[in-house]
MARPA-688610 format. One record per residue (C-alpha): x, y, z; residue number from 1. Coordinates in steps of 0.2 Angstrom, whole numbers. Layout:
REM MARPA-688610
NODE     u     v     w baro
NODE     X     Y     Z  NUM
...
//
This chain:
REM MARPA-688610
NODE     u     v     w baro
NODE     0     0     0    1
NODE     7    15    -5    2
NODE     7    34     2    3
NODE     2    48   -11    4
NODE     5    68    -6    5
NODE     0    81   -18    6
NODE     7    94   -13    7
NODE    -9   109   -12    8
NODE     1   123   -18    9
NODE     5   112   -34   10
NODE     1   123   -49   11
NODE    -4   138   -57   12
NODE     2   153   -45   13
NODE    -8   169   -46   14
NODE     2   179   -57   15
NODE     3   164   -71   16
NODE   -18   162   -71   17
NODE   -21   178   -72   18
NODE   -10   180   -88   19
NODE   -18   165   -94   20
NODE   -35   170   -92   21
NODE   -29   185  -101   22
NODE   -27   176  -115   23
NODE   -38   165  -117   24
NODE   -52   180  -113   25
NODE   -43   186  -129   26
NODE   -48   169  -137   27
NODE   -65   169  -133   28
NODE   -68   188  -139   29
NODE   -60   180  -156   30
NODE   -46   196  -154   31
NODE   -31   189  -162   32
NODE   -16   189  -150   33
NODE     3   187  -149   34
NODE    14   186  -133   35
NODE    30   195  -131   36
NODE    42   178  -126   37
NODE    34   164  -119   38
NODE    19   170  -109   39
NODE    22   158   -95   40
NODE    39   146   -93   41
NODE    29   128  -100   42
NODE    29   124  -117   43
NODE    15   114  -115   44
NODE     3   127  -111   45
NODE    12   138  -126   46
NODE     9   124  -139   47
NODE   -11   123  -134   48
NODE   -12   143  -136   49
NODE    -2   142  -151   50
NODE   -14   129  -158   51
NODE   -29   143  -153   52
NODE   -21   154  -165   53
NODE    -9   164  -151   54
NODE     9   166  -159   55
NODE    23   170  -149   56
NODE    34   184  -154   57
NODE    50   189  -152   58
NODE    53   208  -155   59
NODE    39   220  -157   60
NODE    40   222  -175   61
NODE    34   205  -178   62
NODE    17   211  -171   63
NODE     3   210  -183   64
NODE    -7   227  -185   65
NODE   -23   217  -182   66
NODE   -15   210  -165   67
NODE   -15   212  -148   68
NODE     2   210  -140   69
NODE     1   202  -124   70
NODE    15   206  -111   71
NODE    20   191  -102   72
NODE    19   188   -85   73
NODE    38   189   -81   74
NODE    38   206   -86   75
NODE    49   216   -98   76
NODE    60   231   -98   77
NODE    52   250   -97   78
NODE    60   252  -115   79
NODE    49   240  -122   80
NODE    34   247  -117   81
NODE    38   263  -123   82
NODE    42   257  -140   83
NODE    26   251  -139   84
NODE    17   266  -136   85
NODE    27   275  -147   86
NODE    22   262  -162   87
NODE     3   265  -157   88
NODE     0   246  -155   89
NODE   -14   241  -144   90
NODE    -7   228  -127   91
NODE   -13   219  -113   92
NODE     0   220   -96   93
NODE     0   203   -92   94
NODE    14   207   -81   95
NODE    11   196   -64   96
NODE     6   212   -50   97
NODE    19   206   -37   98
NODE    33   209   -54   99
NODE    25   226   -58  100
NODE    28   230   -37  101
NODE    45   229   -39  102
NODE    44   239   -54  103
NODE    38   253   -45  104
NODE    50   250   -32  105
NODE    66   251   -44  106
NODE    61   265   -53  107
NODE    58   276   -39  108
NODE    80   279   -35  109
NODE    88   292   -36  110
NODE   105   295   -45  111
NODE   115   294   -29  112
NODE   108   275   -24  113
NODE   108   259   -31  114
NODE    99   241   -34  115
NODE   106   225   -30  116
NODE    95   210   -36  117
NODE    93   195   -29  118
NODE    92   184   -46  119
NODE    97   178   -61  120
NODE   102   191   -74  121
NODE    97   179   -89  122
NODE    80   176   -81  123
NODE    67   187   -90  124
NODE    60   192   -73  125
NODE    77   199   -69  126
NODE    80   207   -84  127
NODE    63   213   -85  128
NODE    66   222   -65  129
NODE    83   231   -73  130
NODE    77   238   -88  131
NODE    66   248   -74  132
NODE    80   255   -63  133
NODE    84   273   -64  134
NODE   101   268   -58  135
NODE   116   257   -57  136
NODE   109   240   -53  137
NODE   116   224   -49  138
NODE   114   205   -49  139
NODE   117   191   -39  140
NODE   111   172   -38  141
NODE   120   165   -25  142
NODE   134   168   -10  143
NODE   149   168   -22  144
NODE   141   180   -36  145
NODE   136   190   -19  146
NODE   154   190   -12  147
NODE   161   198   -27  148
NODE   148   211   -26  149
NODE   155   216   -11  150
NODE   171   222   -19  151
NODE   164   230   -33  152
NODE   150   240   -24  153
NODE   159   253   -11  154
NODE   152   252     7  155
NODE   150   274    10  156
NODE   149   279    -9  157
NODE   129   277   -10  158
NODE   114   284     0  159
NODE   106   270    -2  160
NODE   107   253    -6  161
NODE    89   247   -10  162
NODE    90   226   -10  163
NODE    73   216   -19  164
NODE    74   198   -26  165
NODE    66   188   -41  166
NODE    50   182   -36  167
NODE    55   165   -36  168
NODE    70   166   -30  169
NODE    75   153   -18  170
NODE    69   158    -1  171
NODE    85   150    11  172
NODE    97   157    -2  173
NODE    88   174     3  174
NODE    89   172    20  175
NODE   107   169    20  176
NODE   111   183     7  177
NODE   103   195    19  178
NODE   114   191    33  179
NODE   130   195    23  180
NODE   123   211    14  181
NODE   116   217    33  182
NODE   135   214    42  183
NODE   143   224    24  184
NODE   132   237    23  185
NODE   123   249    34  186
NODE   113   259    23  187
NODE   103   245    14  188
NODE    85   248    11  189
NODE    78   229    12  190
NODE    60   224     1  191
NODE    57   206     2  192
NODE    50   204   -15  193
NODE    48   185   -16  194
NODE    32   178   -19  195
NODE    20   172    -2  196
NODE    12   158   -15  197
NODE    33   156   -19  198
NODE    37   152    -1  199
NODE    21   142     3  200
NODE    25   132   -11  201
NODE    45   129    -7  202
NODE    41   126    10  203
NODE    27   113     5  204
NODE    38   105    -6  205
NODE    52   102     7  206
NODE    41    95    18  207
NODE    35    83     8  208
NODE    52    77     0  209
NODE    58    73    19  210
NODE    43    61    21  211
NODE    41    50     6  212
NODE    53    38    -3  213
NODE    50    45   -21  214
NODE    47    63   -27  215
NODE    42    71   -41  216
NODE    43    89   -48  217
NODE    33    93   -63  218
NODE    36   108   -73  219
NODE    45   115   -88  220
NODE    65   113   -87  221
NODE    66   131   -92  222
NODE    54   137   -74  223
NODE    65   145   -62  224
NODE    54   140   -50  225
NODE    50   124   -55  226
NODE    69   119   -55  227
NODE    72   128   -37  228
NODE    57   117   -30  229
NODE    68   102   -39  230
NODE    83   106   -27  231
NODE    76   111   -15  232
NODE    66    91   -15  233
NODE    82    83   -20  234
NODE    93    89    -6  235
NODE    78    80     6  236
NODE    76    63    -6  237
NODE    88    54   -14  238
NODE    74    49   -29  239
NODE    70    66   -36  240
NODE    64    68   -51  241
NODE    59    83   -62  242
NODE    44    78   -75  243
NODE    38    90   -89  244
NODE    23    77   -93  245
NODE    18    61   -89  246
NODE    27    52  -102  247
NODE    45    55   -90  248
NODE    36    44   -75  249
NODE    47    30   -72  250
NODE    36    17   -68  251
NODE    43     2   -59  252
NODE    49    15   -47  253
NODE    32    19   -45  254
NODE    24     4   -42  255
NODE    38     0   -30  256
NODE    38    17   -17  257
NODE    31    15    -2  258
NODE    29    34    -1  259
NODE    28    45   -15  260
NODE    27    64   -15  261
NODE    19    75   -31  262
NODE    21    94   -31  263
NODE    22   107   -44  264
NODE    30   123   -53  265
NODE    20   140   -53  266
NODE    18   136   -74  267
NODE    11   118   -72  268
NODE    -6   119   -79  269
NODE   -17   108   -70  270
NODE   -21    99   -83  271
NODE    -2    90   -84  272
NODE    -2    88   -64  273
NODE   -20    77   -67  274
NODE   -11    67   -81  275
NODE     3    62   -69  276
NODE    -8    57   -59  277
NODE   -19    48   -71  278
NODE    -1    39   -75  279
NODE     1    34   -59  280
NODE   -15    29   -56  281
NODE   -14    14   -68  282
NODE     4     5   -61  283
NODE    -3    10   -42  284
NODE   -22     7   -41  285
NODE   -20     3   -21  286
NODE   -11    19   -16  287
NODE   -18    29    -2  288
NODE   -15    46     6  289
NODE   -13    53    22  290
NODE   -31    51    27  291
NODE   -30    34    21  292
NODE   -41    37     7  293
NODE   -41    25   -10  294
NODE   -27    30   -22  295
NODE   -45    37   -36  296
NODE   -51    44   -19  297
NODE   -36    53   -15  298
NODE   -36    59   -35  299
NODE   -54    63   -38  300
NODE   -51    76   -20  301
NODE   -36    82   -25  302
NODE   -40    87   -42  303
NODE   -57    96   -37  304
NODE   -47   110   -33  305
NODE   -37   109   -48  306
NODE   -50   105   -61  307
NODE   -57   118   -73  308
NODE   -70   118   -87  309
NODE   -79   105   -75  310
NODE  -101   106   -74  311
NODE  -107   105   -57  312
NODE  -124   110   -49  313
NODE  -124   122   -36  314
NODE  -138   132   -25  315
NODE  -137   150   -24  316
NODE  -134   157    -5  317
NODE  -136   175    -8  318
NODE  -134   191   -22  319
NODE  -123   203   -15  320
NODE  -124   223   -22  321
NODE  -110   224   -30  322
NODE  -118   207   -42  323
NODE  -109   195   -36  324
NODE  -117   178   -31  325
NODE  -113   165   -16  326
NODE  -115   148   -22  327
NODE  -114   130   -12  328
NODE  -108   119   -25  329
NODE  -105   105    -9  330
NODE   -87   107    -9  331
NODE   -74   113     5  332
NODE   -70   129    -7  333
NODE   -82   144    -7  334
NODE   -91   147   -25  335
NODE   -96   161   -31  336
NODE  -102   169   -48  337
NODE   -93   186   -53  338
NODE  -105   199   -59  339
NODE   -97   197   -76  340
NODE   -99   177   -76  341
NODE  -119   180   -76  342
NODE  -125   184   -94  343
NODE  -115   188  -110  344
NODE  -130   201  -110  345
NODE  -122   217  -100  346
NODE  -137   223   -97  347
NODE  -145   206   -86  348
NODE  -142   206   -70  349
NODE  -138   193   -56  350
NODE  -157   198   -49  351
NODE  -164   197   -67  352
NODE  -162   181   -67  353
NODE  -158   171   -50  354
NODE  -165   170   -34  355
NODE  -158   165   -17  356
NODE  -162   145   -18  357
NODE  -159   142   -38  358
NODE  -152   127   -42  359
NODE  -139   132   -56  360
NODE  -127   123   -67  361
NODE  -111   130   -67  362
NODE   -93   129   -75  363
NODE   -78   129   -62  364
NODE   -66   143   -71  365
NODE   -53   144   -58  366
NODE   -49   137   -39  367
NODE   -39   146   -26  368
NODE   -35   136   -13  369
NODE   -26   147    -3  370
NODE   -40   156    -3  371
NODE   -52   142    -2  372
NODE   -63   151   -16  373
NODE   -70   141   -35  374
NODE   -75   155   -46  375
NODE   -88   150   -56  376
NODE   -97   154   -71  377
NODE  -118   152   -80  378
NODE  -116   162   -95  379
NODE  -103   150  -102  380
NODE  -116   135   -96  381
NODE  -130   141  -105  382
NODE  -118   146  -121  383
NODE  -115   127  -122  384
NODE  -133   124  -120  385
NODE  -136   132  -133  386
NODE  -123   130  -145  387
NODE  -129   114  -153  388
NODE  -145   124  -157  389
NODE  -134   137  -164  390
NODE  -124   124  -176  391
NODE  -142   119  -183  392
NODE  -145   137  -191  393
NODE  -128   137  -198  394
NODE  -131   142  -218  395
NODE  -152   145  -213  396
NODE  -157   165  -220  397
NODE  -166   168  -203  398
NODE  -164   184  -198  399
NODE  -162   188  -183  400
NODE  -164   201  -170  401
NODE  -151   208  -155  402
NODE  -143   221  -147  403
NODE  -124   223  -150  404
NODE  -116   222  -133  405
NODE   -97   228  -136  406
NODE   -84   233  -151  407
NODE   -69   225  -152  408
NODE   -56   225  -163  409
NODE   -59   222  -182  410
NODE   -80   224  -178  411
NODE   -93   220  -164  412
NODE  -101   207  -154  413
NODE  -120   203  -154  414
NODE  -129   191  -142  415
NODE  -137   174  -148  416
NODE  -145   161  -137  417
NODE  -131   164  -126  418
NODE  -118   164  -138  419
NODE  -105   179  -145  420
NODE  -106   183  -164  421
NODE   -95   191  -169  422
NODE   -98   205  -187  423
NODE   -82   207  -196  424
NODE   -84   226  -199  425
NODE   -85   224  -217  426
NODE  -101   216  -213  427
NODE  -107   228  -201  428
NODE  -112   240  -211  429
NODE  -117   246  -230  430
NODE  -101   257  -231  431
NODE   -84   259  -226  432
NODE   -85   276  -219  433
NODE   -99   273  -205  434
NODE   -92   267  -189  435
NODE   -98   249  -183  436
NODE   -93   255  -166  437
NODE  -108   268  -168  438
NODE  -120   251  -167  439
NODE  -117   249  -146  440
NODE  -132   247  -139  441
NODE  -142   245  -154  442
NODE  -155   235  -160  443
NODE  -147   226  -177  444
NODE  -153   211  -188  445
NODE  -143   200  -194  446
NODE  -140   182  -201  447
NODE  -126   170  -197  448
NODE  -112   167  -209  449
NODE  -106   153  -202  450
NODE  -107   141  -186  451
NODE   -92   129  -185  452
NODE   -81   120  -170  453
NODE   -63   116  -170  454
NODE   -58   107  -154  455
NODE   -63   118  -139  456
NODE   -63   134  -152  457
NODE   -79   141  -158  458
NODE   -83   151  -171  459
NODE   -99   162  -174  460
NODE   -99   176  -187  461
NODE  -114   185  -194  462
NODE  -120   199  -206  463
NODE  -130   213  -203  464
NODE  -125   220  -220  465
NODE  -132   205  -230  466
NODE  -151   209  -223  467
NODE  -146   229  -225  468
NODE  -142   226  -242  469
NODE  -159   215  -244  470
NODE  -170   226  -238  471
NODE  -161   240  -249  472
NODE  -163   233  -264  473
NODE  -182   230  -258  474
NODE  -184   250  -255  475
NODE  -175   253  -273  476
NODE  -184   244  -283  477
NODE  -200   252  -275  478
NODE  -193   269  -277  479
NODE  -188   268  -292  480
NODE  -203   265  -298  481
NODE  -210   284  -291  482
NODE  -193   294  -298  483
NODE  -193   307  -308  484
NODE  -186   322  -311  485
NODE  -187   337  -303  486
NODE  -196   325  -289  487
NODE  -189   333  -270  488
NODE  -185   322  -258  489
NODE  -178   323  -239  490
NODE  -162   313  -237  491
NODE  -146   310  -225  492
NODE  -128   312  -231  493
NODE  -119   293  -230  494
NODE  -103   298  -236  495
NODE   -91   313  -244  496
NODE   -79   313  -255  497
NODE   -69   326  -264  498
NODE   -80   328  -278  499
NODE   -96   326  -270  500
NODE  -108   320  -257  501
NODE  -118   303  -257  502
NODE  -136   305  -251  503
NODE  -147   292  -246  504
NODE  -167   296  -251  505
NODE  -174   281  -246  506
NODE  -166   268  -250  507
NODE  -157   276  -267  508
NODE  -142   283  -267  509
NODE  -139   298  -277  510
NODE  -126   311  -280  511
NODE  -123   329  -275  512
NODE  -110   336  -284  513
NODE   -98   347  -277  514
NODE  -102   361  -292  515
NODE  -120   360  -283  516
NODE  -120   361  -266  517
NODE  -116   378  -268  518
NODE  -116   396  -276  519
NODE  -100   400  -271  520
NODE   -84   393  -274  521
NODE   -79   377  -262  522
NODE   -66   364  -262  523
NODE   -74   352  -252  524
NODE   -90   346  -248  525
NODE   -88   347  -230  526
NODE   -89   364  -232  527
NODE  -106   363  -234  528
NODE  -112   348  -227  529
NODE  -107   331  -215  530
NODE  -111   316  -216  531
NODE  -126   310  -204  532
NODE  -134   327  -208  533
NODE  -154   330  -216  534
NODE  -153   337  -232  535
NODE  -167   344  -244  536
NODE  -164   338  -260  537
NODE  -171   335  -279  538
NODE  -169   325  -294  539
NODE  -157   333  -307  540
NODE  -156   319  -318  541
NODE  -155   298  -320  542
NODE  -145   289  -330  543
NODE  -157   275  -338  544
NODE  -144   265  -342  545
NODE  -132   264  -325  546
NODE  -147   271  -314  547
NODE  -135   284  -307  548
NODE  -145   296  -301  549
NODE  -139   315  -299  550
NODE  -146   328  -287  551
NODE  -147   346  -284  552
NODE  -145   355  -268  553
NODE  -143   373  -272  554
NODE  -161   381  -270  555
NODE  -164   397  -282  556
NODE  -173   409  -267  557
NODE  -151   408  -262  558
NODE  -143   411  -280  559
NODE  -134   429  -277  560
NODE  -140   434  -294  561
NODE  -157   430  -290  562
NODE  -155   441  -272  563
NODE  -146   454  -282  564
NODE  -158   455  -296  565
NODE  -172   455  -282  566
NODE  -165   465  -270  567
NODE  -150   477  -278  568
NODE  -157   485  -295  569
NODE  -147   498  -306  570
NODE  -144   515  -296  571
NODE  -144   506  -281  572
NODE  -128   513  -268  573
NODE  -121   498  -260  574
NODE  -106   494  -245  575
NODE   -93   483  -254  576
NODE   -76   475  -247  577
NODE   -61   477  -259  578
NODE   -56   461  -263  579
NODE   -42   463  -277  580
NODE   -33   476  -287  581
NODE   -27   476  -305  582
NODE   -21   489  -318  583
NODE   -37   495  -325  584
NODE   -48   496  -309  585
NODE   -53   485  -292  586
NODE   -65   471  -287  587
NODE   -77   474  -276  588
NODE   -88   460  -265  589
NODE  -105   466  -264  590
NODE  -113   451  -258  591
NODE  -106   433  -252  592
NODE  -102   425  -272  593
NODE  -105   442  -284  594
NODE   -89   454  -285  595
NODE   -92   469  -296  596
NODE   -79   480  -305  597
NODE   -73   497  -301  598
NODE   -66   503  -317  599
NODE   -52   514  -314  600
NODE   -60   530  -324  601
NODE   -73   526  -308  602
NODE   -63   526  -291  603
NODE   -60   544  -289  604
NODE   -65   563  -295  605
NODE   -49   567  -302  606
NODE   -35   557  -312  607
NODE   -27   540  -305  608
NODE   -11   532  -311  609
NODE   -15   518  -303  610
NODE   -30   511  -292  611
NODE   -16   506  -277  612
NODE   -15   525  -276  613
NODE   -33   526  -268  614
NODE   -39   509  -263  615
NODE   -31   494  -254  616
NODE   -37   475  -253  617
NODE   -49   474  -237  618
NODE   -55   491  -239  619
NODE   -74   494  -235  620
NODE   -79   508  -249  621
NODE   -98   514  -255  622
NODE  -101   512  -274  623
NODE  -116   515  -286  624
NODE  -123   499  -297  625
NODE  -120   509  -316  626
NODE  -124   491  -325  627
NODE  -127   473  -324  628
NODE  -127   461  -338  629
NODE  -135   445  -331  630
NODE  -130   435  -347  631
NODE  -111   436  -343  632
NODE  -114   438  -326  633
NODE  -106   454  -323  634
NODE  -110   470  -313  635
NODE   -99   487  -315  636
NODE   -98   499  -297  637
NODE   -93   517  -296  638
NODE   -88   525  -283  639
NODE   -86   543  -293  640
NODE  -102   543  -295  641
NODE  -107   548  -277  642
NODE   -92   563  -275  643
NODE   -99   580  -275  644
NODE  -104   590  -291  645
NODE   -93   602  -284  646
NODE   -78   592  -286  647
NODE   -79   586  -304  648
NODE   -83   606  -309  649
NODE   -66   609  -301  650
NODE   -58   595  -309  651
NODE   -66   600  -328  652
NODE   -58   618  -324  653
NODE   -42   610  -322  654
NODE   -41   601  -337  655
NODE   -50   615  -347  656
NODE   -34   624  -339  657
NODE   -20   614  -346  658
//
């Protein structure tokens, strides 16, 4: 009969299932995503995201413009972030919170202090904490790296000497260092930085090596964490070994311990830890555990803390404010349903739709044993409930009705039976120019493209341009019918380019060109209108042929010629800017889009050698309509014609003189 320990720390650490659930809320929302390195230290869990379509990148200018770069959970320099900010690119901070602490920590030195690390320098977690330091910093992973810091780094030449260590670091190496750097300096400023979960786990992992006869450390060989846990193991047991997978299991050994020990690095996804189990299980079916429990016993209890993606029923206790429900789901571990974990619909509450003593099905997303918590979810319950009915209307030309929930990158997300679809925004509206992000909150209809399953990953897109495009072509046809023209319609500018603006009268697209918006002279439509505004227009012509239609704008009550014609006849003594000068007399603006012309012989009593003489661009002058000539559109001014009599007798003297 053999003993089985699992250790309970075994297993994702905080920082590492937040990063992953980063992602794979990334996946979900179908937002493609890179990560900069390896998100976490286990291949294992790279290859699965990389088969859900996460690539891992190198250098920032691998990135795709369509994807989200992902920070992993080590960390990375302050330089890298900048250059990502500087390239525009859109990023998550997967950066594990107790990492970004000591961020903050290093970057606040001054110039006359410095940091010494407690780490490895090739670590990304280390490098990752110096590229943060404002000033000389300082590594060391052991008592000898230590002792020659001693003789580089002066005793008195510093102000301060702030100390922090790698997360993971190896928490009796720590102890030890800090004896030495307390009896060699006296201005240290000490932060012990290293993970609580790091220490648990460590701890945990000793314990057990010392009582069992065979140990095992699963995690990737390139975890610093994972391979501190494996010394710190073998120093207690003789028969250490450190696993990636279940395949590594030596298994007469296994059958033949009388003892045998399990823990695992902060990067071991449960998933691997239940397969070595699984492994174990089949060479040592009579095994049993502290409490004495069957080997499948001690299993099915142990992995009921790791286990997610599991169904189980619960009863709900109570709905607090803030959303969040208390659930018994009959286990040691305390559930509860986060606000967000309710509905896909943000708009349905907890109290919409559950009541205290509801018995629910629920999905186990994550455990936290330390904190003795299983959050849980319903919305991704009744997404699976509904998917098979989902996969049945795949290629159907239902349409269907719904409000869109959220935008997110390359379109926006509508809700279906419980399930996200996701409308590419080439499909979320008629044209390029509108915003699909405009559609939050609204009530769309749209029909599915497609409805497909590849492994865990699901796939829903739909089309509310399809139905927009149907139900055009309905309107059209119909209106076309009533066109004529000369026929006035109201309308609302969809789009604007340089030469025009596109109006939609019903369900018809027509043109306004940019020669009619207005009287006066433009160079852009915008001048004039905006897309999304109500116009007033009518039909100028239709092409029979192409069924382009074209459409006026300008109304005749605004012509200037009609207001002048109206409004200033012949004789008629008008104010009017100067608005340009030239050898034989001045232009004059008498109202906005008609300029008349002030002939020189006109601008003054007396002769001129030049108009400049007199008049300046900008000048406000009076002036007398002598003629207008409709035809050619012109209109001639003089100003002479309002000087005293007095002054022309004077000036015909004169010349009657010479």
């Amino acid at each position: 009969m053999s003993k089985i320990i699992v250790a309970e720390s075994a297993g994702f650490c905080f920082g590492v299932n937040r990063a992953i659930n980063i992602l794979y809320k990334l996946i979900d929302e179908k937002k493609p995503a890179c990560t900069l390195g390896p998100i976490i230290h286990n291949m294992q869990m790279v290859n699965e995201l990389r088969e859900k379509g996460v690539r891992t990148i190198d250098k920032i200018s691998e990135a795709k413009e369509n994807e989200t770069i992902v920070i992993r959970s080590h960390g990375v320099p302050q330089s890298i972030v900048d250059e990502i900010n500087e390239r525009h690119l859109d990023y998550i901070d997967a950066t594990c919170p107790f990492v970004s602490k000591i961020h903050k920590i290093v970057s606040e030195t001054d110039d006359d202090s410095i940091v010494i690390i407690a780490g490895d320098k090739n670590h990304p977690e280390v490098q990752g904490i110096m590229g943060h330091c404002k000033s000389k910093c300082y590594t060391f992973k052991n008592q000898e790296e230590l002792q020659e810091l001693f003789s580089i780094i002066p005793q008195k030449n510093y102000k301060t000497i702030k100390i922090v260590a790698q997360t993971t670091f190896d928490l009796k190496e720590w102890e030890k260092s800090l004896k030495s750097l307390k009896n060699v300096y006296t201005n240290t400023k000490i932060f012990d930085t290293i993970c609580n979960a790091t220490s648990i786990r460590q701890r945990e992992a000793a314990n057990i090596s010392k009582s069992v006869d065979l140990m095992f450390v699963i995690g990737d060989k390139h975890s610093s964490n994972s391979f501190k846990l494996y010394s710190i193991c073998s120093s207690n047991c003789e028969n250490t070994f450190f696993i990636e997978t279940a395949d590594e299991l030596p298994l007469e050994m296994v059958k033949k311990a009388d003892s045998i020990g399990v823990t695992a690095g902060a990067s071991t996804p449960a998933r691997i830890i239940k397969e070595v189990l699984d492994k174990m299980s089949e060479v040592n079916t009579s095994s049993v555990n502290e409490n004495e429990l069957s080997f499948e016993e001690m299993l099915e209890e142990s992995l009921k803390s790791m286990n997610t993606n599991e169904r189980v029923m619960g009863t709900v206790m109570s709905i607090a404010p803030n959303g969040d429900v208390s659930v018994d789901v009959g286990r040691k571990q305390a559930g509860f349903i986060p606000k967000d974990e309710i509905s896909y619909d943000p708009t349905v509450t907890a109290q919409d739709v559950l009541k205290v003593g509801d018995e629910v099905e629920l999905l186990i997303m994550k455990t936290n044993d330390q904190e003795g918590t299983i959050m849980l979810s319903k919305k991704r319950v009744d997404a699976q409930k509904n998917w098979e009915e989902l996969e049945a209307l795949n290629g159907s030309d239902e349409i269907f009705t719904g409000k869109v929930i959220e935008a997110v990158n390359g379109g926006i997300i509508v809700m279906l039976k419980g399930n996200r679809i996701f409308i590419p925004a080439s499909q979320a509206t008629l044209s390029r120019d509108e915003d699909p992000s405009a559609l939050v909150g609204k009530e769309v209809q749209y029909r599915l493209l497609e409805v497909s399953r590849k492994g865990r990953r699901k796939r829903a897109i739909g089309s509310i341009k399809s139905v927009l495009k149907e139900k055009r072509a309905e309107e059209k046809a119909k209106l076309l019918e009533t066109l004529a023209v000369g026929n006035h319609y109201k309308g609302v500018v969809k789009s604007l380019t340089s030469y025009g603006a596109f109006v939609d009268i019903g369900g018809v697209y027509g043109m306004i060109h940019i020669s009619e918006l207005s009287w006066s002279r433009i160079k852009h439509p915008s001048e004039v209108v905006n897309v999304g505004d109500e116009v007033e227009v009518y039909i100028k012509d239709i092409n029979e042929e192409t069924k382009k239609i074209s459409l006026g704008y300008k109304k005749e009550e605004d012509n200037p010629w009609f207001i002048l014609k109206n409004e200033y006849p012949v004789d008629s003594v008008v104010k009017c800017k100067i608005v340009g000068l030239t050898t034989f007399g001045a232009f004059a603006n008498i109202i906005p889009g008609i300029d008349g012309l002030i002939h020189i012989s006109q601008i003054a009593n007396k002769r001129i050698d030049k108009p400049q003489d007199v008049l300046s661009v900008g000048q406000e002058v009076e002036a007398k309509i002598i003629a207008i000539d409709f035809d050619k559109k012109r209109v001639s001014l003089s100003m002479r014609a309002l000087l005293p009599e007095e002054a022309d007798k004077a000036e015909d003297t004169a010349e009657v003189a010479e």
